[in-house]
C-alpha positions in Angstrom: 81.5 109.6 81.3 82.5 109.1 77.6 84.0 106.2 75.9 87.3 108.3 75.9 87.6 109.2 79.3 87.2 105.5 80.2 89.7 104.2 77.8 92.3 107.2 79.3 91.6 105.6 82.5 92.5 102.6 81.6 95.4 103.3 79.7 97.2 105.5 82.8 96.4 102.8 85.8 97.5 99.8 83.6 100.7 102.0 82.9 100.8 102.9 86.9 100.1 98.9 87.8 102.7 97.9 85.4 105.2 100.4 86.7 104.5 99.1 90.8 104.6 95.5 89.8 107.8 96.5 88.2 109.0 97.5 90.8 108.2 95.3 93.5 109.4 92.2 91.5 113.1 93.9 91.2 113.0 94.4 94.7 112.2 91.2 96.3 113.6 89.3 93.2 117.4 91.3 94.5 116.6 90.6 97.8 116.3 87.0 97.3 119.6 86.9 95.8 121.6 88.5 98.1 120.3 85.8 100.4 121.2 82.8 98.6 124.6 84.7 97.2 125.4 84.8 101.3 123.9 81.6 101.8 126.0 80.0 99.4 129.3 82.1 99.5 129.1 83.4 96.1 130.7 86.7 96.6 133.8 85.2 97.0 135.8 86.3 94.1 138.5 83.1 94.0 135.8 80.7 93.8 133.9 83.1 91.0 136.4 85.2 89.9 134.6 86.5 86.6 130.7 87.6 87.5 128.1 86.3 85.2 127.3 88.8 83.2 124.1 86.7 81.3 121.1 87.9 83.3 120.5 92.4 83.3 120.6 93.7 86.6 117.3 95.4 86.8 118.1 96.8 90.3 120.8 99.0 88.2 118.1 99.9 85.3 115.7 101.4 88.4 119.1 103.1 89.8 119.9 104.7 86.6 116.8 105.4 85.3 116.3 107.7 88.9 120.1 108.8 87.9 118.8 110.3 84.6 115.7 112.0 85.5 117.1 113.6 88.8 120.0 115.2 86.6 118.1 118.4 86.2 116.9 118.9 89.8 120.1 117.7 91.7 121.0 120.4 94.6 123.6 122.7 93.6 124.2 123.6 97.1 126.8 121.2 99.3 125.1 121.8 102.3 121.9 120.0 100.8 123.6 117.1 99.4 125.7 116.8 102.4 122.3 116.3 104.4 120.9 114.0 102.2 124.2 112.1 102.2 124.1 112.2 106.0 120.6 110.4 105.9 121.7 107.8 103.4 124.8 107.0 105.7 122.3 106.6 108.6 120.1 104.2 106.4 122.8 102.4 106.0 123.2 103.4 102.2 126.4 104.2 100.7 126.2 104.1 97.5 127.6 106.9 95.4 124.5 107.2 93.0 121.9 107.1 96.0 121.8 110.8 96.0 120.8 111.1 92.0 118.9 107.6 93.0 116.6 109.3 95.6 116.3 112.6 93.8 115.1 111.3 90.4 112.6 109.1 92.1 110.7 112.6 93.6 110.4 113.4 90.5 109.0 110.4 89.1 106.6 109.5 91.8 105.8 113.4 91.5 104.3 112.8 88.0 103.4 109.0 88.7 101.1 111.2 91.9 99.8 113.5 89.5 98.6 110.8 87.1 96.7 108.8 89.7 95.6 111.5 91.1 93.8 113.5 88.0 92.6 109.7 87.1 90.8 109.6 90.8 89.6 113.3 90.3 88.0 112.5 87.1 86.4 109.6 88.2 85.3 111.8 91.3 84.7 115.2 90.3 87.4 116.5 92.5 90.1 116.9 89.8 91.9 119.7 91.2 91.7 118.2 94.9 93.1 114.8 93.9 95.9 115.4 91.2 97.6 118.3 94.5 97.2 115.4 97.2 98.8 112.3 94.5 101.5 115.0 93.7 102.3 115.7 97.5 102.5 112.3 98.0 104.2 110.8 95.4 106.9 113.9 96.1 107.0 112.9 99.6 107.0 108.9 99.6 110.8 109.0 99.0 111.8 110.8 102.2 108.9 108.8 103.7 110.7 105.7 102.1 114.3 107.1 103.4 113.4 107.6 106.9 111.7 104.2 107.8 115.0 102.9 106.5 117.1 104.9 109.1 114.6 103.8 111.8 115.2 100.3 110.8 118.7 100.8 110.4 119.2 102.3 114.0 117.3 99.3 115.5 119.5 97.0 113.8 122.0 98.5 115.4 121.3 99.6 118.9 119.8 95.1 118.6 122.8 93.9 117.8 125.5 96.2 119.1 125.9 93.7 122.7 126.5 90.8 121.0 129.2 92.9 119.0 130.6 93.7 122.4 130.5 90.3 124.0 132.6 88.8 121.1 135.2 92.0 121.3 135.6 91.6 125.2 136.1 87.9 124.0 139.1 89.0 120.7 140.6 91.3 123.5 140.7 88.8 126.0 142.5 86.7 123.6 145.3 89.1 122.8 143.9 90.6 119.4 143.9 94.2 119.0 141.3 96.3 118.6 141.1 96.7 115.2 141.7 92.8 114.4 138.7 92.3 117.1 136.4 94.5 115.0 137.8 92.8 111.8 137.1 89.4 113.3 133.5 90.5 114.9 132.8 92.1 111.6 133.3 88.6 109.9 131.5 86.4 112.8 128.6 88.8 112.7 128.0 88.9 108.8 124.9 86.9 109.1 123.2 87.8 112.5 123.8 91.5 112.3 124.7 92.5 109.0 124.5 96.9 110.4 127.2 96.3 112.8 129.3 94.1 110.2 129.3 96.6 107.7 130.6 99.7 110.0 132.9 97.4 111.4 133.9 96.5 108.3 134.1 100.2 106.7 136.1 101.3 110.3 138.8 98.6 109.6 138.7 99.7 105.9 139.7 103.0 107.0 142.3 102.1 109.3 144.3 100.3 107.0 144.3 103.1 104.1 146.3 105.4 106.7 143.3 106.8 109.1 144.5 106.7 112.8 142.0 104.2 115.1 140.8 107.3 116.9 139.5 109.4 113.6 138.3 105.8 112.0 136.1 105.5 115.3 135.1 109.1 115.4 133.9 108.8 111.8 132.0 105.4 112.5 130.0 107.5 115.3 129.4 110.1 113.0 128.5 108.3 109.9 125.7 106.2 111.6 125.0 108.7 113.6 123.5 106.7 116.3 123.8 107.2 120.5 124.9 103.9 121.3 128.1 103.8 119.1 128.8 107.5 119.8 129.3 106.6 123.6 130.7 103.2 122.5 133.6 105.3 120.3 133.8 108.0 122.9 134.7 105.1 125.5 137.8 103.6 123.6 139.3 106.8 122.4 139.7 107.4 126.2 140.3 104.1 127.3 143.2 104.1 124.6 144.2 107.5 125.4 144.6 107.1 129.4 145.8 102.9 128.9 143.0 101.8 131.0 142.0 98.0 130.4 139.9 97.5 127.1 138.1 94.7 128.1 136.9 96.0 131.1 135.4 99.0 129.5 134.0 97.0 126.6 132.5 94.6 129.5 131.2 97.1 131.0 129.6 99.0 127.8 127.8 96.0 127.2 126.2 95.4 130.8 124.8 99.1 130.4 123.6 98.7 126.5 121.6 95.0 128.0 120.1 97.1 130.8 119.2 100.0 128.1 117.1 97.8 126.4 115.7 95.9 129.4 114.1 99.5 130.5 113.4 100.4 127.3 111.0 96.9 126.9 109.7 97.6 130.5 109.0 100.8 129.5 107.4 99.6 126.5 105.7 97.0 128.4 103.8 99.9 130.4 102.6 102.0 127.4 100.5 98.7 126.2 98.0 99.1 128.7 97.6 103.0 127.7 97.4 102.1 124.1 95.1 99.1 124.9 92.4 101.9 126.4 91.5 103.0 123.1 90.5 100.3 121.1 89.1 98.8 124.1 86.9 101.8 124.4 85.9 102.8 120.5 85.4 99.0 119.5 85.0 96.3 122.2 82.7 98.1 124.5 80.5 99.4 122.0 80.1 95.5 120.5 79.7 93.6 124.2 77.1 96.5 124.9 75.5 95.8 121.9 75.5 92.0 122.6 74.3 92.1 125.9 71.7 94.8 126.0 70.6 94.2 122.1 67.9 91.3 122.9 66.6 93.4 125.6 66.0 96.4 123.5 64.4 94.1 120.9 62.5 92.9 123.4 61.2 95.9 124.3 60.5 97.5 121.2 58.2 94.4 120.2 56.5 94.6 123.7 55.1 97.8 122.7 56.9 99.6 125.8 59.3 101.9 123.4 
């Protein structure tokens, strides 16, 4: 390999190091902030009511820097960006430049892909090979990215969805309404189970711009597009439409979410063993064999019998 080829080399996987530690730093660097910004109540505008404006938001450079490349290859069609908005609202992403966000970053872990790629094919020999599989997954890790964050986002919220009941069944009890109860659970819950805050939050949002409790409910089930808050919604719209007791059906909701999860840990529970056999078999039987019937073969072959 020539002295230019190496320095090529060098040039394109310091660029694609730089560019991943980059990122990583923004990441963890925001996420640390939002922490001690809740920690420390920061967000509330009459104790801060200008934002300091001293330090660049880096989060927003990544944002728009996805925003500008994914200008050219945004779908024209509404039915694509209406499925790709669906995701983001079951991630638990709302923001209105996630779209151009997500788009622009196929596109730039597309070429990113390709770059590492061609750079492990020349080191290789497999140029062609390696700069197709970098650019299928660099085009990929995106929607990889996006659905790992829906999974996450629907566990947060089937976990904490009973405790969200539990203090509702309490706010009913105590002569709130519903709405104030989900205002008041939204507010409680802020810490432990920030998913179910935030659609209880947005639902109450709705409700006061002119949306009747029924369609803000409706749009809730349909925006996180989970089971558990579909047959939670689907429960109060009848409970409010036939007068039955709200706090008994909340009460309940609850008991059958709990007993949900209990089977789905037993049932979890009973899978280990099944998952267990595999490793067992492929690694620990192999190494006791090995251990227990290695000196004998040894043994044997020095003995002059094998």
């Amino acid at each position: 390999m020539s002295t230019d080829q190496n320095i090529f080399f060098l040039c394109i996987s310091g660029a694609v190091s730089a560019a991943i530690y980059f990122i990583l730093t923004t990441i963890i660097r925001s996420k640390e902030n939002r922490l001690y910004s809740r920690l420390r109540n920061e967000n509330n505008q009459e104790l801060d009511p200008q934002p300091k404006k001293d330090h660049p938001d880096l989060r927003g450079l990544i944002t728009r820097l996805g925003q500008a490349a994914a200008s050219p290859f945004m779908p024209k069609n509404r039915e694509k960006q209406s499925t790709l908005r669906r995701q983001l609202a079951m991630a638990g992403i709302y923001s209105p430049s996630a779209i151009r966000a997500v788009t622009g970053f196929k596109l730039i872990l597309l070429i990113g892909g390709i770059s590492v790629g061609l750079m492990l094919g020349f080191m290789s020999g497999y140029v062609l090979l390696f700069g197709a599989l970098g650019g299928i997954v660099g085009y990929l890790t995106p929607m990889m990215w996006l659905k790992s964050k829906i999974n996450q986002n629907q566990k947060m919220l089937q976990l904490g969805l009973p405790d969200a009941l539990d203090l509702m069944v309490v706010c009913v009890e105590a002569g709130l309404t519903i709405d104030a109860a989900m205002q008041r659970v939204g507010e409680e819950l802020a810490i432990a189970h920030p998913a179910i805050s935030r659609e209880y939050g947005i639902a109450h949002m709705e409700t006061r711009i002119g949306l009747s409790r029924a369609e803000a409910l409706r749009n809730m089930g349909q925006r996180t597009g989970n089971s558990a808050i579909q047959q939670l919604v689907a429960m109060l719209v009848q409970a409010e439409r036939f007068g039955t007791s709200v706090a008994d059906a909340l009460r309940i909701q609850s008991e059958t979410l709990r007993i949900k999860r209990q089977h789905i840990a037993e049932e979890t529970a009973a899978k280990a063993s099944v998952k267990m056999s595999f490793p067992l078999v492929l690694f620990i039987f192999p190494a006791t064999f090995i251990v227990l019937a290695g000196p004998t073969v040894l043994g044997l072959m020095k003995s002059g019998v094998m």
